[in-house]
C-alpha positions as CSV (number, residue, x, y, z in Angstrom):
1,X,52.4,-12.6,26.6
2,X,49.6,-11.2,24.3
3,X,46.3,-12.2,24.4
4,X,45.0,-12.9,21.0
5,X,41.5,-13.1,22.6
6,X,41.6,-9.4,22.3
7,X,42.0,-8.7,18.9
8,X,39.9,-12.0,17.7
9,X,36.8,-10.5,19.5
10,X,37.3,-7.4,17.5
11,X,37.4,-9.8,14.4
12,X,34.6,-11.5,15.7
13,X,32.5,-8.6,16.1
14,X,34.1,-6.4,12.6
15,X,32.5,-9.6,11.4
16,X,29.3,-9.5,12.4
17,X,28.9,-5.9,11.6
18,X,30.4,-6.6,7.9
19,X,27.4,-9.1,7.8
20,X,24.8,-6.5,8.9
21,X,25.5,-4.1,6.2
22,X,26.2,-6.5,3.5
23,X,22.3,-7.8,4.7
24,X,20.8,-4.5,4.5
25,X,22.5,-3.4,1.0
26,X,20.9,-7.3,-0.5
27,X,17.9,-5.8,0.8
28,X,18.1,-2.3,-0.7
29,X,14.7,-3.3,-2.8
30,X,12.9,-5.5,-0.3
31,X,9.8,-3.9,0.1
32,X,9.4,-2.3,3.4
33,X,12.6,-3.5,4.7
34,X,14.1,-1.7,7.8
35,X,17.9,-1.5,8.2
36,X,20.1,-2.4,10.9
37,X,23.0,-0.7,12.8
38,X,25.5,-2.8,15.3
39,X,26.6,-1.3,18.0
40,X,29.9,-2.4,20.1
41,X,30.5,-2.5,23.6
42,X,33.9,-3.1,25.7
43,X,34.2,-6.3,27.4
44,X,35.3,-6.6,31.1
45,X,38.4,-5.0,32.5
46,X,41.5,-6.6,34.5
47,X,43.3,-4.8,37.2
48,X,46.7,-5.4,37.1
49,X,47.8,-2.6,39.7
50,X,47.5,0.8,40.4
51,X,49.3,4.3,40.4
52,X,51.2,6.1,42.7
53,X,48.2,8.1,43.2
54,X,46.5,4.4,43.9
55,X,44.0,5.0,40.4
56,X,43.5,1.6,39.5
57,X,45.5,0.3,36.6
58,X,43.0,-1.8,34.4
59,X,43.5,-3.7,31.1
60,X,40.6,-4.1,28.5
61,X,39.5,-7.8,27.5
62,X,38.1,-6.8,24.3
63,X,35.1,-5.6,22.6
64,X,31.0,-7.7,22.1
65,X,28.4,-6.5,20.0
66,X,26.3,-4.7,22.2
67,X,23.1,-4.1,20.3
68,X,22.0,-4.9,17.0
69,X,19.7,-1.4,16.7
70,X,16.9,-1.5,13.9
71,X,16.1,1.9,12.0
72,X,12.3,1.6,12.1
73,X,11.7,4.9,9.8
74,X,9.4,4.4,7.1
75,X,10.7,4.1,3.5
76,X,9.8,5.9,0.9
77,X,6.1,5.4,-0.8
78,X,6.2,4.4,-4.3
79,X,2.5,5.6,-5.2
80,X,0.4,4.2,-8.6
81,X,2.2,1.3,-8.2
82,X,-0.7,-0.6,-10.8
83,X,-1.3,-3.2,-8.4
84,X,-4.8,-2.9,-6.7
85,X,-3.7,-5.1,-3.8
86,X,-1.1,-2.9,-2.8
87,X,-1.5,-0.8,0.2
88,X,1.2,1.5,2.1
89,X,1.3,2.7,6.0
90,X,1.9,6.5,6.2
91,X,3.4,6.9,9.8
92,X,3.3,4.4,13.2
93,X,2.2,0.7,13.0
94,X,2.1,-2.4,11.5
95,X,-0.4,-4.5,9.0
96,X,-1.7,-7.4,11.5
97,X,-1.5,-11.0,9.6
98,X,-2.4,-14.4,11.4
99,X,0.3,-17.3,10.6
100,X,-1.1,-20.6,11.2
101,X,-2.7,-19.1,14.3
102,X,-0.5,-17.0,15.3
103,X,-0.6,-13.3,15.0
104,X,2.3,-11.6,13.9
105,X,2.8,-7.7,12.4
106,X,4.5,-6.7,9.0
107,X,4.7,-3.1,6.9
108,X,4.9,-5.0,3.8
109,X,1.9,-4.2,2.2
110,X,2.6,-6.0,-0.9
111,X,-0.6,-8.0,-0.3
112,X,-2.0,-10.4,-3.3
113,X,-5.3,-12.5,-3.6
114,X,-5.8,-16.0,-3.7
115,X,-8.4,-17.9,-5.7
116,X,-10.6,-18.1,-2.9
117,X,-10.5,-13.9,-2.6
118,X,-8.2,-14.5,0.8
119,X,-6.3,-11.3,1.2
120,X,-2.7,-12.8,2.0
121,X,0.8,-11.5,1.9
122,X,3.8,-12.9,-0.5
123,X,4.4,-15.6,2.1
124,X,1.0,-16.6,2.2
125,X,-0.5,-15.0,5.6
126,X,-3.6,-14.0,6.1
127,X,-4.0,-10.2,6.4
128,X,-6.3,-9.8,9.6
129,X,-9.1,-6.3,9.9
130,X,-12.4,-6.1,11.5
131,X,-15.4,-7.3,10.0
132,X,-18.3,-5.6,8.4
133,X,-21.8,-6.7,8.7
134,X,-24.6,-4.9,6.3
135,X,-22.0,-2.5,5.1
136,X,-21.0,-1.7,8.9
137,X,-17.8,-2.5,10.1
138,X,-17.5,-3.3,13.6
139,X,-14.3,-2.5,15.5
140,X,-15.3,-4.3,18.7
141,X,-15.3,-8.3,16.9
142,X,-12.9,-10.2,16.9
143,X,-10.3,-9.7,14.1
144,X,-11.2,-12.2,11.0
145,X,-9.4,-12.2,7.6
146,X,-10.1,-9.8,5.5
147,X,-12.0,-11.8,2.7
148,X,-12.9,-10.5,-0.8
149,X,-15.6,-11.2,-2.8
150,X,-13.9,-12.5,-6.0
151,X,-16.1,-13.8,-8.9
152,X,-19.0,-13.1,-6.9
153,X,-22.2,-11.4,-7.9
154,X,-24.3,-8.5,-5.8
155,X,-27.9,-9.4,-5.6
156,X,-29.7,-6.4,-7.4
157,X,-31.7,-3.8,-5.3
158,X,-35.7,-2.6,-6.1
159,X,-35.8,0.8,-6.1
160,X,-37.3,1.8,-2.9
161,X,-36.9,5.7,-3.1
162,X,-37.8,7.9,-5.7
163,X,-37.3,12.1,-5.6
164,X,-37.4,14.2,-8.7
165,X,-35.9,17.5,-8.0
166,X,-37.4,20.1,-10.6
167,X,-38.9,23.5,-10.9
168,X,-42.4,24.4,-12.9
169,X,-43.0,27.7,-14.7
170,X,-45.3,29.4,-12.9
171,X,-46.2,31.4,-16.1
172,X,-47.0,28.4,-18.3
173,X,-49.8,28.2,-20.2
174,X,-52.2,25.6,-18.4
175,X,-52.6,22.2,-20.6
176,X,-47.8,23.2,-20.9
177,X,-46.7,19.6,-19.9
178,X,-42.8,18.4,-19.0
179,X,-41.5,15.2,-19.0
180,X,-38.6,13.4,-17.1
181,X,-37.3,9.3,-17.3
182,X,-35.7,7.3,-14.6
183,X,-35.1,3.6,-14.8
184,X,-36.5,1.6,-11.9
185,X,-35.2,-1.5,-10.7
186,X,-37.7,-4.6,-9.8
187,X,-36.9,-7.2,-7.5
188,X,-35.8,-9.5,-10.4
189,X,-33.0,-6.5,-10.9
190,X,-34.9,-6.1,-14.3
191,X,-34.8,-1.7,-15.1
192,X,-38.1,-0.3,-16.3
193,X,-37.9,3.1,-17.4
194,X,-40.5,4.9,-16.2
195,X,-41.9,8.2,-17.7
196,X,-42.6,11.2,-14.9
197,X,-45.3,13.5,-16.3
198,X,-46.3,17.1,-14.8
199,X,-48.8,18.8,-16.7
200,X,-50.5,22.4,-15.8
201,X,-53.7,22.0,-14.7
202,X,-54.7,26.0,-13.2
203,X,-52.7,28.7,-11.3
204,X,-50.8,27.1,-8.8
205,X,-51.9,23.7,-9.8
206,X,-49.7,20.9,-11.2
207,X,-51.0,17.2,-12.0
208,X,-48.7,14.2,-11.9
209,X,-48.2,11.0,-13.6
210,X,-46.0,8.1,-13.4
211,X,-46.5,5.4,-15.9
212,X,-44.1,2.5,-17.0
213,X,-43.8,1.4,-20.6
214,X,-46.6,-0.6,-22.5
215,X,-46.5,-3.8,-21.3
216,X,-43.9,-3.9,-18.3
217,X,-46.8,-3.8,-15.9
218,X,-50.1,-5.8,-16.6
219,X,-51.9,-5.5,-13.5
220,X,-53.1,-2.3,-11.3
221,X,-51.4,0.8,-10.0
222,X,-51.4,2.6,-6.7
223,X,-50.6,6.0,-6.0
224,X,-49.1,7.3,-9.4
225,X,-51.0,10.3,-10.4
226,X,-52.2,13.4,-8.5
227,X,-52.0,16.7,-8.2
228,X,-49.6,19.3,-6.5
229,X,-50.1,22.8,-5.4
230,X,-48.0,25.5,-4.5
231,X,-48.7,28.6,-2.8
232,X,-48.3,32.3,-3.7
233,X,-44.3,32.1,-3.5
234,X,-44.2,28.7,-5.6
235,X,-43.7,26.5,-2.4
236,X,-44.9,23.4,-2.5
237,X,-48.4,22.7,-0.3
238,X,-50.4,19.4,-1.6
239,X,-49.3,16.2,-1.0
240,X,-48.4,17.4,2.4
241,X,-46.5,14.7,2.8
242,X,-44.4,12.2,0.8
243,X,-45.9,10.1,-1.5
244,X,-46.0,6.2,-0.2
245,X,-46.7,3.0,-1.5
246,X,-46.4,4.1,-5.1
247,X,-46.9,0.6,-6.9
248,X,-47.1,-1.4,-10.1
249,X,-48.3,-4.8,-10.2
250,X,-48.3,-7.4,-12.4
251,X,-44.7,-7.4,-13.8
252,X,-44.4,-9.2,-17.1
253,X,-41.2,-10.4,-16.1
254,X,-42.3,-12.2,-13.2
255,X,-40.6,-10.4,-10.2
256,X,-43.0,-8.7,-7.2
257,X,-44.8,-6.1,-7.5
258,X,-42.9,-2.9,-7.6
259,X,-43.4,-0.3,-4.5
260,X,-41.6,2.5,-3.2
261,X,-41.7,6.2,-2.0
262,X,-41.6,9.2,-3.8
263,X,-39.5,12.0,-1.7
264,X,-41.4,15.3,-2.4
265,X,-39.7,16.7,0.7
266,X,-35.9,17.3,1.6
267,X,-34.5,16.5,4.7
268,X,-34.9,20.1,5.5
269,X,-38.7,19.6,5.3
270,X,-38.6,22.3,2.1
271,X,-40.1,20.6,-1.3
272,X,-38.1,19.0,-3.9
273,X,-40.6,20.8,-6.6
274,X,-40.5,24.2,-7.1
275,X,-43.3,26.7,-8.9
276,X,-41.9,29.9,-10.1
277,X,-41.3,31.7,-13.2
278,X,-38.7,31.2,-15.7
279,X,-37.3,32.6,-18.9
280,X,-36.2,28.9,-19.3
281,X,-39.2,27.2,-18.8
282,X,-39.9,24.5,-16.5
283,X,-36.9,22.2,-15.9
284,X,-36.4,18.6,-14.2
285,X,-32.9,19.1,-12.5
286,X,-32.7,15.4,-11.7
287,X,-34.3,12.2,-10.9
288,X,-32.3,10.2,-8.4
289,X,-33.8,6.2,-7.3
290,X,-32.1,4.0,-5.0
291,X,-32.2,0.5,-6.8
292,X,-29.9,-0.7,-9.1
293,X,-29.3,-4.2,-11.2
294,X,-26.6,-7.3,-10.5
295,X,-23.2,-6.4,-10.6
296,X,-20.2,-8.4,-11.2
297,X,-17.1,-7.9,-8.7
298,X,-14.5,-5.7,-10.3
299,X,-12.0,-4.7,-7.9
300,X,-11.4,-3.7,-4.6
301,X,-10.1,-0.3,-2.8
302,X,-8.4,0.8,0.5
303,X,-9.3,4.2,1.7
304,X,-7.2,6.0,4.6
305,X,-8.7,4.5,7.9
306,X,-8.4,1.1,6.0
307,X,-12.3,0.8,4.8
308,X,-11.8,-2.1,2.5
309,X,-14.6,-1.5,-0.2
310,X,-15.6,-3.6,-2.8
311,X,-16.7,-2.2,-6.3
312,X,-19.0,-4.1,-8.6
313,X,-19.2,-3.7,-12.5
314,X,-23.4,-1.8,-11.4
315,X,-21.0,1.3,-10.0
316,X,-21.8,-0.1,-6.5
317,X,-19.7,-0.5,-3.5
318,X,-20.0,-2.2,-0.7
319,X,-17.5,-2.3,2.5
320,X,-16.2,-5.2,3.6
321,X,-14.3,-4.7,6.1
322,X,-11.1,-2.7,7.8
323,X,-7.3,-3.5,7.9
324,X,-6.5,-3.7,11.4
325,X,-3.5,-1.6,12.3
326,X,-1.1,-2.7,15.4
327,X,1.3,-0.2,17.8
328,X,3.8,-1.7,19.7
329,X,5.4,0.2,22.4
330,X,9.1,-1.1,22.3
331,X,9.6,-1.8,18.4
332,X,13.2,-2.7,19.4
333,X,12.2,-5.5,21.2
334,X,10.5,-7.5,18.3
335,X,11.8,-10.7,16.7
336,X,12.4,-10.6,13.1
337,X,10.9,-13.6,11.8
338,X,11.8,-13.0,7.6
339,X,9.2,-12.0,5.1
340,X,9.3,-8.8,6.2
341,X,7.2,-10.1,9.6
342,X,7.8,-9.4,13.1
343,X,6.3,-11.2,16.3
344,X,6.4,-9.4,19.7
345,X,8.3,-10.3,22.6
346,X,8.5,-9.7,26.5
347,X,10.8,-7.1,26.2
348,X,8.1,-5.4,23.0
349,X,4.8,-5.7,24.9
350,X,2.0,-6.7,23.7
351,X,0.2,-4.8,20.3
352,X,-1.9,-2.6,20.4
353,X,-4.5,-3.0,17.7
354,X,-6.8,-0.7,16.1
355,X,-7.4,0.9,13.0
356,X,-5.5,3.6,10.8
357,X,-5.7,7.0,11.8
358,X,-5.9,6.8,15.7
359,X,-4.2,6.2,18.4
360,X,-1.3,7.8,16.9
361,X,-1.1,5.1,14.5
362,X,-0.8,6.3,10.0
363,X,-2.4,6.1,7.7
364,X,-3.4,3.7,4.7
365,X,-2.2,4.8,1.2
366,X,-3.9,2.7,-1.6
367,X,-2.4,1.4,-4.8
368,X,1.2,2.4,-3.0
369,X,3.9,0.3,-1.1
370,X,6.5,1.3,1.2
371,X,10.5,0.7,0.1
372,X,13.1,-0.1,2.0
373,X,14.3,2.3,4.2
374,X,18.4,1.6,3.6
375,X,20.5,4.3,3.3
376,X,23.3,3.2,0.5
377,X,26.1,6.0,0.8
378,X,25.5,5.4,5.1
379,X,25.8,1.8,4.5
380,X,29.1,2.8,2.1
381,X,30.7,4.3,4.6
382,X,30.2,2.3,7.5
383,X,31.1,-0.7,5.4
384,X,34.8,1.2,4.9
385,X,34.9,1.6,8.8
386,X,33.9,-1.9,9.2
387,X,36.5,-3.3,6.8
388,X,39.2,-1.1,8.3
389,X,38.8,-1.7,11.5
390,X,38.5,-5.7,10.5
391,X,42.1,-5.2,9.0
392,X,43.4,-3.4,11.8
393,X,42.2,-6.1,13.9
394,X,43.9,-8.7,11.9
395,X,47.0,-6.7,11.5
396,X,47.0,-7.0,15.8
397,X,46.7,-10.7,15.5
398,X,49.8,-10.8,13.1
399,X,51.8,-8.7,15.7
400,X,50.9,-10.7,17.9
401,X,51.8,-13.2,16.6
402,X,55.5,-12.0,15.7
403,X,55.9,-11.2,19.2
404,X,54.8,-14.5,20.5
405,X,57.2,-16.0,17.8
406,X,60.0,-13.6,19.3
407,X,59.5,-14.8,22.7
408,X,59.8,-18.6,21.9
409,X,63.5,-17.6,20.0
410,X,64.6,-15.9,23.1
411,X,65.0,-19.6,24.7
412,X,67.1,-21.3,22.1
């Protein structure tokens, strides 16, 4: 007699890999979905005799699914996408999110915010980097969620540093002055633009004046005038060193009193102020400060190794911290949980996280997300093997059937 267990496992599995496919065309625009490929395998084998050359004689029981194999290329990158939260992995690895407490690993990096500034993905986990303290992000805490500072405000800066970098005619007439501006920041994140005066006082000889505008500054100052001198080539000599303590007191506005540094000197040790001759004339090439006002958040931005950076509406920036990036040494082995999320297994290993860019792991694409990685004319085609070799199955069963049918008539 037939055994319709034979050609019902073939149904049974033609089934299964019908479902497959039709799963991974529905998810032809799922963002960073990665598409799956069943494999059969023959079932176990009877021995029902054996030749005259005694080779065994065996009978197949069937086919299983053997594995259910998951194409973990990566999809194509859609750059500019026009959504700020939206970050793409170039190469290995996975995003790391935290679910209730529980860590799992995704390559949809269609992130959005939540009121609070959480970074979560679009089924509400928290998207997991390394903190950053001061600026500094430190790869050796403990991974925290990667927080941004919505509606928040930067406290404002007091300039600290001041360096004018500028050249002064040597052949000047003495009594030839040159003026620059810079605005200077107080404690209170108030700007006072202050007026830097050089005027020629004898060969080689250059006084100096800083001075704020009437009224910004009622009480004394320390350190804003002097002289330079330079030496035969035009090198700067006098101050030897750079100026300190430069201060204003007394701010009208009420905030402390304003002191910094003024860099004559370059890292290089070479001064910042230069005395030679020019057809030109004496030139201020710039005037650089380090403070700066309050500034209202204004976005955010992802640079390649994951650097999450704030930006403030004062055109400053301050890091926040760094998507973590996870390898996992048998990707094969993970669960699918939906959502585009994964959770390792036993037969996975344990992640390996870090950040982007090392340890073999990509790289972060800003303002770009990954597409699904599903093939439509492969999926096509296996979906006419799949629904041939469902029919041919069926066609067995009906044969079987016939034969059955024939066998029972034989008796009457």
């Amino acid at each position: 007699m037939p055994s319709f267990f034979i050609p019902l496992s073939g149904l049974e599995a033609d089934n299964t890999a019908l479902n497959t496919i039709s799963n991974n065309l529905a998810n032809m625009n799922t963002v960073a979905y990665k598409s799956q490929d069943v494999q059969f395998s023959d079932l176990f084998y009877q021995e029902v005799g054996e030749s005259g050359s005694g080779d065994p004689e065996q009978v197949g029981a069937g086919t299983k699914i053997g594995a259910i194999v998951t194409n973990f290329s990566s999809g194509t990158t859609t750059p500019s996408t026009g959504n700020p939260q939206d970050v793409a992995l170039n190469g290995d690895g996975f995003f790391v999110v935290e679910n209730h407490g529980t860590q799992e690993y995704t390559r949809a990096g269609n992130f959005v915010l939540s009121s609070s500034g959480q970074l979560l993905t679009q089924g509400g986990e928290q998207v997991m980097g390394f903190p950053a303290v001061n600026g500094v992000v430190n790869t050796n805490a403990p991974l925290t969620a990667i927080q941004i500072p919505v509606g928040q405000v930067e406290q404002p800066r007091a300039t600290s540093t001041l360096s004018v970098t500028a050249n002064l005619d040597a052949s000047a007439a003495n009594g030839t002055t040159v003026q620059g501006q810079v605005t200077l920041y107080d404690s209170l994140g108030v700007g006072h633009v202050a007026t830097v005066d050089f005027q020629k006082t004898g060969t080689n000889s250059w006084s100096y004046n800083i001075s704020l505008p009437p009224g910004d500054a009622s009480g004394s100052s320390a350190n804003t005038s002097g002289t330079l001198t330079f030496d035969a080539n035009g090198n700067l000599t006098a101050p030897a060193a750079n100026l300190a303590n430069v201060q204003f007191t007394g701010l009208s506005d009420g905030a402390s009193n304003m002191s910094f540094n003024w860099n004559l000197f370059g890292s290089n040790g070479r001064g910042l102020i230069d005395q030679v001759a020019s057809q030109s004339g004496s030139g201020i090439a710039s005037i650089t400060q380090d403070g700066y006002e309050a500034g209202q958040y204004n976005g955010f931005t992802v640079d390649p190794n994951g650097i999450v950076s704030a930006t403030f509406s004062n055109s400053q920036t301050q890091v926040i911290g760094q998507l973590a990036v996870a390898s996992i040494t048998n990707e094969q082995g993970l669960t699918r949980l939906g959502d585009g999320n994964y959770q390792t297994t036993l037969a996975s290993g344990q992640a390996t996280v870090g950040t982007a860019g090392t340890g073999g792991r990509g790289s972060i694409q800003d303002n770009a997300i990954e597409g699904s990685n599903v093939d439509i004319s492969t999926q096509f085609a296996d979906l006419i093997v799949a629904q041939r070799a469902f029919e041919a199955n069926a066609k067995s069963v009906t044969t079987f059937d016939t034969v059955t049918q024939d066998t029972i008539n034989m008796v009457h």
